[in-house]
N, C-alpha and C positions, 0 to 999 in steps of 0.2 A: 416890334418884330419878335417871334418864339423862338428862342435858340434850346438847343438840346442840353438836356443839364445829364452831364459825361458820368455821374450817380448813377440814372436814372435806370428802367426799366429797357430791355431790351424784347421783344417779341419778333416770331417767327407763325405768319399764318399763311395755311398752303389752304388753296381754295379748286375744290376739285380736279387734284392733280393740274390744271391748267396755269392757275397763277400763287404766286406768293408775295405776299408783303411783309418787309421788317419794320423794325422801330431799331432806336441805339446805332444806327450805323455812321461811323465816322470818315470811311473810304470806301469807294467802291476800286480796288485791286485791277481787275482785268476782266474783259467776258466778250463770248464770240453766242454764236449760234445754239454751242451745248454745253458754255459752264459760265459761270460766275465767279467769281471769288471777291467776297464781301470782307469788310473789316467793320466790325461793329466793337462796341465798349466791352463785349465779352469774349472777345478774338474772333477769328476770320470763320469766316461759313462759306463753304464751297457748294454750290448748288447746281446739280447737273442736270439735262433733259433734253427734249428737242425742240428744233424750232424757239428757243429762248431768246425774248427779247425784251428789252429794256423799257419800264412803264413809267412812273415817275420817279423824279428824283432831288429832294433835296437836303441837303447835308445839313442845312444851318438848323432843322428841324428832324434832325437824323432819320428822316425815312425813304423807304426805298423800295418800289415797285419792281415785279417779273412777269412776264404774261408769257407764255409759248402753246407749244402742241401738247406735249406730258411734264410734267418735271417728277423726273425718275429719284434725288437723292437730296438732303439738305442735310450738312454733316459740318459738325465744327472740326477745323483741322489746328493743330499744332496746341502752344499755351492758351490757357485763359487769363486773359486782365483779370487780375486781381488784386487793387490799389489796399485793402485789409490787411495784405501780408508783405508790404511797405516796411522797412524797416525804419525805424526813428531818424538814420543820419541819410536814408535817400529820400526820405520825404524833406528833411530839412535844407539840402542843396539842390533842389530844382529849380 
């Protein structure tokens, strides 16, 4: 079985306004009809539009499908993961 290696690359492809697929996603957050909010290994991506709905999905292989009518915005919101600027004694007690 392929599990996501939480390193790895994270990608965001939008395919003629209508769908989008990620790579790197660790949660999917919440999502209705006109938004998303994704959590992937480089912080959460909020993606908005209409008619959205949910295409594949699975976590153990961190991807994750969007099909709808338009998707109007894909925007990362808040920090970014960034395990590099870890400091020595919070890497050392997890």
């Amino acid at each position: 079985m392929e599990t996501m290696d939480m390193h790895g690359e994270s990608k965001i492809t939008i395919a003629s306004r209508t769908s989008v697929e990620l790579t790197g996603v660790t949660k999917l957050d919440s999502f209705d009809s006109d938004e998303f909010l994704i959590e992937t290994i480089l912080g959460h991506v909020h993606i908005a539009g209409q008619k959205l709905a949910l295409g594949t999905m699975d976590l153990q292989k961190g991807i994750l499908s969007i099909k709808g009518d338009r998707v109007d915005s894909v925007q990362y919101v808040g920090k970014t993961k960034d395990k590099s600027k870890e400091g020595f004694f919070s890497k050392l007690f997890k």
